[in-house]
N, C-alpha and C positions, 0 to 999 in steps of 0.2 A: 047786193050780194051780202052773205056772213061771213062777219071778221070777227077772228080774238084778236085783242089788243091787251096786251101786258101793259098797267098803268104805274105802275109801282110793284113793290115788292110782295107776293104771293096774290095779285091784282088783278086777276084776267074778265075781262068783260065783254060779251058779246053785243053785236051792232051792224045795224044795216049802212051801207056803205056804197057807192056808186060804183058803177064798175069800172075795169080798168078802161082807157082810150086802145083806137085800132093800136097792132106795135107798129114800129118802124124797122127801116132798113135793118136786117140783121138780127129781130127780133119773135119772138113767139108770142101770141095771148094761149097762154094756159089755162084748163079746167082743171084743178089741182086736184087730183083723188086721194092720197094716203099719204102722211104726215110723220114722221119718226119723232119721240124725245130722246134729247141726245144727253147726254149730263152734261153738258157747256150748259143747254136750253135751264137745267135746274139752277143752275150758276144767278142765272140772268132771273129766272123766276123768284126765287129766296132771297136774292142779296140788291137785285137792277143791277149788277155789274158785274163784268167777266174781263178779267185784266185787269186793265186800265180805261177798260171802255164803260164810262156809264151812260145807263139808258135816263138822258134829260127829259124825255117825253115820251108818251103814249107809244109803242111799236108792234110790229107784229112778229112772234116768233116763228121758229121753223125753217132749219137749212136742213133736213133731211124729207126729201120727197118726190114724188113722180105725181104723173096725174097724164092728159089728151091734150094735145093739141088741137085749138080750136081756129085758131088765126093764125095766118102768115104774114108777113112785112116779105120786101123786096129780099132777095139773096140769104135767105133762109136756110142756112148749111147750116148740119149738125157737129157733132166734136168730132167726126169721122170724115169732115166736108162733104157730105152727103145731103143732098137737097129735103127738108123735111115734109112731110106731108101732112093736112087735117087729119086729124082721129088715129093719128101715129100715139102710142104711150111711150112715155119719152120719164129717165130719169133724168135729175138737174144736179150737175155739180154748182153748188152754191155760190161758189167764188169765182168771182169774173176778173180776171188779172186785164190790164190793159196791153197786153200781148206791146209792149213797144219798149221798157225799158232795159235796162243792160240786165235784172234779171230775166226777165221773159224772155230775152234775146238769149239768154247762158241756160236754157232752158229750166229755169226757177221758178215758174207760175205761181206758184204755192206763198212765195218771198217776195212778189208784187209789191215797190210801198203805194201801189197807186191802186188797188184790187179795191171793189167794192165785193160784199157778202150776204148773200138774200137771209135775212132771220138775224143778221147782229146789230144793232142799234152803226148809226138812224136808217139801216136799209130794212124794212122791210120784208119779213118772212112769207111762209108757205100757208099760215093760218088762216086761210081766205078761199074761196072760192072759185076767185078768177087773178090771174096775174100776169104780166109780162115781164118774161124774160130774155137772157140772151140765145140764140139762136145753138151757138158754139159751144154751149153748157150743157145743151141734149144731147143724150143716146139713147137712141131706140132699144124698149125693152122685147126682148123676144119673147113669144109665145108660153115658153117652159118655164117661164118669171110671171108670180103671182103680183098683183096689184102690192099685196101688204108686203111682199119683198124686196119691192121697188125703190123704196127708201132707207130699205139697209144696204145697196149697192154703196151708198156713200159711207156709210158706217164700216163695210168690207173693204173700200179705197183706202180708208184712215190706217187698216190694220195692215192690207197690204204696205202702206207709205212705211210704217213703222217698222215690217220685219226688213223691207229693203235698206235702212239706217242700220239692223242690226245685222246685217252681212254672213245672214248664218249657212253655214256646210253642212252637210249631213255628217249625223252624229254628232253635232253638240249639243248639251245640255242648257235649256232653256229653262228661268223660272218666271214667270207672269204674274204680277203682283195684283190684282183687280179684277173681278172676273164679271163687271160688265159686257156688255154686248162687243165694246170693241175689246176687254181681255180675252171674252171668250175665245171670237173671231181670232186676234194672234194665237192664242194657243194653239187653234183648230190650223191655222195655217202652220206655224213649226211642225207640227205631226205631221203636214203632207210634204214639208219642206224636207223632211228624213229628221226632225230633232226628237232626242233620244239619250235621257226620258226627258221628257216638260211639266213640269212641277206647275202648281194653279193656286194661289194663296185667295182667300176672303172671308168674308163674316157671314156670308150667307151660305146653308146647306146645300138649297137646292143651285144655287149658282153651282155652287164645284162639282154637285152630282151633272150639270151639265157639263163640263168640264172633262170628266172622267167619261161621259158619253160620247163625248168627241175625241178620244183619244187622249186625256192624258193620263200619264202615270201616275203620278201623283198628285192628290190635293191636300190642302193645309187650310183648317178652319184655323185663322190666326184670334179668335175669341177663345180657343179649347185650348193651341197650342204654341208657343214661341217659335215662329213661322222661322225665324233665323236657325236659332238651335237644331230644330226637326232639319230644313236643308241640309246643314251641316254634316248630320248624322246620315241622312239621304246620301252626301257625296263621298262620306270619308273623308267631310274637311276641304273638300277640294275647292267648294263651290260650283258655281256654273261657266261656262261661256258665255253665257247672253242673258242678264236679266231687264226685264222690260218694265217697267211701272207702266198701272195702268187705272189706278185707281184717283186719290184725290190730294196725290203726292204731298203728303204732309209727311207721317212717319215711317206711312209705307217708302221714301223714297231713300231714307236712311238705312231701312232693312233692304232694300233690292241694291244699294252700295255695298252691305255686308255681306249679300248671299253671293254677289260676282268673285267668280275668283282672280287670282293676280292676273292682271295684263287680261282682264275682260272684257265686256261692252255693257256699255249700260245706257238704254235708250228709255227717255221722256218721254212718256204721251198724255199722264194727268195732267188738270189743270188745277192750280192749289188756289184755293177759295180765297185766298188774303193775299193774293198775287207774290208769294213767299216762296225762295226757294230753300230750302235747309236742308244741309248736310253736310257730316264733319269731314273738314275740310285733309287733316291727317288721314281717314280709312280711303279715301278715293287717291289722294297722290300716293301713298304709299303702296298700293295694288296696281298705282299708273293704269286707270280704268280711261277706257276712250268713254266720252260722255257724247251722247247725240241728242240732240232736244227735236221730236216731231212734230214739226206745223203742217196740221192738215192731210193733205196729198196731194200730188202729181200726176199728170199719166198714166191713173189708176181704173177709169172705168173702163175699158176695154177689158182689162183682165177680170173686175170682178165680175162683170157679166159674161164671162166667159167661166169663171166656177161657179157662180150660181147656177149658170144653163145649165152644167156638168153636173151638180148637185154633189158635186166634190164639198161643199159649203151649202148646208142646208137653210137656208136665210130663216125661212117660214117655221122653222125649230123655235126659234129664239123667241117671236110675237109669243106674247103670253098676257096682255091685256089691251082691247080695244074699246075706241069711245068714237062718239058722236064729233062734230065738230059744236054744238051745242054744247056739250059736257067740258069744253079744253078745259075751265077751270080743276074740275073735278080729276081728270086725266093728272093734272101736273101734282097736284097733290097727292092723288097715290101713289106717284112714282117720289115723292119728297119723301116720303114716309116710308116707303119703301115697304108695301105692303109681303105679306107671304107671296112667292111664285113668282113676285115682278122680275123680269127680267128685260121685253121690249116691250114699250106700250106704244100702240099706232094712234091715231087721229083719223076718222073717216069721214072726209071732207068733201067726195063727191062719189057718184056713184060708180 
């Protein structure tokens, strides 16, 4: 079978590979069809390191993905304990928690310290052609859900995890610092959430023109304008209820402290490339901002397959550049550069 393998830093090499063994108890052999880059994945691609996890050798990336089920192991329940079937398409929550320890037991999957993660070094991604996985990490994609949408159910978990941290009620004002696939997505959720207005910071045009396509009220090119100040003037000084970072938490996480207002929220979901957290440490206790850091998600794909199917969350909006599974190199690089229009770029790894 064809595998990309990330070998180092901006590295990707293609190579025939054996395929996976039957699965065992509890497991699936996957035909993996459609592949997300996620900006963790660019992390991993540009620097070999995201955290504190370096990638010491050869790996394959890719924790956003669906594809068919081609093989079954013994007692084959999905995340629904629902018995899985061949030729079922099936998305994959990435993270396999060992369902046994006191978080999994307090229902913390996500805070596993025993989790393995298909795509983060030394596990193993989607970049392949055939794979086994965990049985309990599928859900069946319904009919009304396109193949290339399949892999942003997980990118929709992320955003659902993150608006559920920020605890928001109708009518508060929300500002989204990043307008990524996963800023986009929270924006697009606060607007169905009743938030009112949601402000959309970035450097890129056409991001916020999506932005503003999804409902928000306002967006702020922070290259044209001092994304703080404009807020400002936006609330009357008041600030917001809920600012969310979502970008690549360096200075944007400084401005989404200043845009919150007193006794606000302010929920983490970037990951900052020098594994750095900075921010003055006077504007946040002083406003007594509750701070939440988002890992991951939880208990999320049920729901987002249930607003995709709704089309409440238009997934298949956001794809705006596809590639071969031949081309990954090529793929990761445009998204590095961040060509005009990039917004989702897919991987088409099987038919």
């Amino acid at each position: 079978m064809q595998v990309a393998r990330l070998h180092g830093p901006t590295d990707i090499r293609l190579a025939d590979e054996p395929s996976p063994p039957s699965p065992a108890q509890g497991e699936v052999l996957l035909h993996v069809g459609t592949v997300g880059l996620c900006g963790s994945d660019l992390h991993l691609y540009e620097t070999g390191r995201l955290g504190y996890t370096n990638a010491n050798s050869p790996f394959v990336l890719g924790h956003e993905f669906m594809g068919v089920v081609d093989a079954l192991g013994d007692d084959a329940l999905d995340g629904l304990h629902e018995p899985l079937q061949v030729g079922q398409r099936v998305a994959v929550d990435p993270a396999v928690p060992c369902w046994r320890c006191e978080l999994c037991e307090q229902g913390h999957p996500n805070l596993c310290p025993n989790h393995i993660f298909y795509g983060l070094y030394p596990e193993d991604g989607a970049l392949r052609e055939h794979m086994i996985v965990s049985a309990r990490n599928c859900f069946p994609i319904p009919d009304g859900i396109s193949n290339e949408s399949g892999p942003l159910l997980e990118t929709l978990g992320v955003a659902i995890h993150a608006l559920d941290l920020a605890n928001l009620r109708i009518g508060h004002t929300v500002a989204v610092l990043g307008a990524g696939p996963v800023g986009l997505l929270i924006a697009r959720l606060a607007v169905l959430a009743g938030a009112d207005p949601v402000i959309v910071s970035d450097k890129f045009d056409w991001r916020l023109q999506k932005a503003r396509d999804w409902g928000a009220a306002h967006t702020l090119n922070v290259d044209k304008v001092n994304p703080v100040a404009a807020l400002a003037e936006l609330t009357r000084g008041r600030g917001v209820d809920v600012a969310i970072e979502a970008a690549w938490a360096d200075h944007s996480l400084q401005q989404a402290t200043e845009m919150a207002r007193n006794g606000g929220r302010l929920v983490l979901v970037g990951i900052p490339p020098d594994d750095k957290l900075r921010i003055k440490h006077s504007a946040a206790r002083r406003k007594g901002l509750t701070i939440m850091m988002s890992r991951r998600m939880k208990h999320t794909y049920p729901r987002a397959i249930q607003l995709a199917a709704s089309d409440k969350v238009a997934l298949d909006e956001l794809v705006s550049h596809r590639f071969p599974l031949a081309q990954a190199a090529s793929a990761y690089a445009s998204n590095a550069a961040y060509e005009p229009g990039i917004n989702k770029v897919i991987l088409q790894v099987g038919s």
